[in-house]
N, C-alpha and C positions, 0 to 999 in steps of 0.2 A: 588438390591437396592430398586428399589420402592415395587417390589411383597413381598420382604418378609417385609419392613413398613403396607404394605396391610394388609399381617397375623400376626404380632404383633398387630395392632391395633384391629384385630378380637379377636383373640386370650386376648388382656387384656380387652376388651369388655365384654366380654363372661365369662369371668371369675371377674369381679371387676362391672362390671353393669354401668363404667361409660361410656355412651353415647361420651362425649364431650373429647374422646379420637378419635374421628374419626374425625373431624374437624381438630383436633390439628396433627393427622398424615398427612390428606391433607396439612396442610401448611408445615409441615416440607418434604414432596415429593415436594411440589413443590419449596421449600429452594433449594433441591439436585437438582431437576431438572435448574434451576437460577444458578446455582452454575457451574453445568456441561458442561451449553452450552454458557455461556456467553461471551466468549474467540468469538466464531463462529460468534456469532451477531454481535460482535464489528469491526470482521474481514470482515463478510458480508453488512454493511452498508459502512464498509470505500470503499467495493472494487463497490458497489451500485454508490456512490459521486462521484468516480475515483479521491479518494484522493490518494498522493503519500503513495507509500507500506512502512508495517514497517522495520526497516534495511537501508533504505534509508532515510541520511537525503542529500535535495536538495539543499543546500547551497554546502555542498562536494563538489557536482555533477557539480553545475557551475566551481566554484574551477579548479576541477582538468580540466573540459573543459577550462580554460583559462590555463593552464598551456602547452596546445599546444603549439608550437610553431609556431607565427603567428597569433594566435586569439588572438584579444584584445577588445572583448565584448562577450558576452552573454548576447542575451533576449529568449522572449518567450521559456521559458523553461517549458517542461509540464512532468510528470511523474508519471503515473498512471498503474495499475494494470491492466492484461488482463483477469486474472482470479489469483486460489491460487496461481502460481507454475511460472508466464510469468509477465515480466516488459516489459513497452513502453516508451520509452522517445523520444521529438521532441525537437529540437532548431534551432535556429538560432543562425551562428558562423560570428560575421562579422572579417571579416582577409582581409584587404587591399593586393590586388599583386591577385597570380596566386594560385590556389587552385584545386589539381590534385585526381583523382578517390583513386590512392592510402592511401592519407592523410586520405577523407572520410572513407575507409576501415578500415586503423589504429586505428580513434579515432571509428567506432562501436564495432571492435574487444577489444580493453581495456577498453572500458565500460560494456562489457560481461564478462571480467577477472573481473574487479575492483568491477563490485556494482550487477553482474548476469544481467545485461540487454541487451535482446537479439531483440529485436525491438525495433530499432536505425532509426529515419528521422533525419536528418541534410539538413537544409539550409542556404550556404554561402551566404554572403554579403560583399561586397567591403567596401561598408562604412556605415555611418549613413543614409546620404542624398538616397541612396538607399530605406528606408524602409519608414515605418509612425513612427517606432516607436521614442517617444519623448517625453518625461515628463511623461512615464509608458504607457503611449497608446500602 
């Protein structure tokens, strides 16, 4: 790609005398070059922010965490990239009653099935009056 734009630009140089085909190769390298990597940037700034990855959207993700049985909230819901290839996700599930190791296990194991997230923190809560949170706090 770019080496042989390099010798075409020499090459019609050389042969046509016009100068101001070397400038005009420079930008179209670097057209190709913008073109080819640009996918990567946009993937390396999201994963920079620790915005949620793409393929995941986070509404689902509450979603289907209340479709537990027993949870009837979700907050602080966070879902960020560990790198290319590893998802993180942290919540708090408030579920009123008794809330056993196995549960925990269940819902990290279906969020590895369901959305590939394989670093799972869950935090139960009994109720509201447990936490701070309250009017988005």
């Amino acid at each position: 790609g770019v080496s042989a734009g390099v010798v075409v630009a020499g090459l019609l140089i050389y042969l046509t005398g016009y100068t101001w085909i070397d400038p005009l190769m420079s930008f179209v390298i670097i057209g190709v070059i913008i073109y080819g990597t640009w996918q990567l940037l946009v993937d390396s700034v999201n994963l920079a922010l620790d915005a949620v990855p793409k393929g995941i959207d986070q509404e689902e993700v509450r979603n289907y965490l209340l479709s537990f049985e027993g949870v009837e909230d979700v907050h602080d819901l966070h879902i960020w990239a560990l790198s290319t290839t590893q998802t993180a996700l942290t919540a708090h599930l408030v579920m009123p009653g008794d809330c056993n190791d196995r549960f925990i296990f269940n819902v990290r194991e279906k969020l590895q099935q369901q959305f590939d997230i394989h670093h799972t923190t869950l935090q139960i809560e009994n109720t509201f009056e447990d936490t701070e949170y309250q009017n988005g706090v």
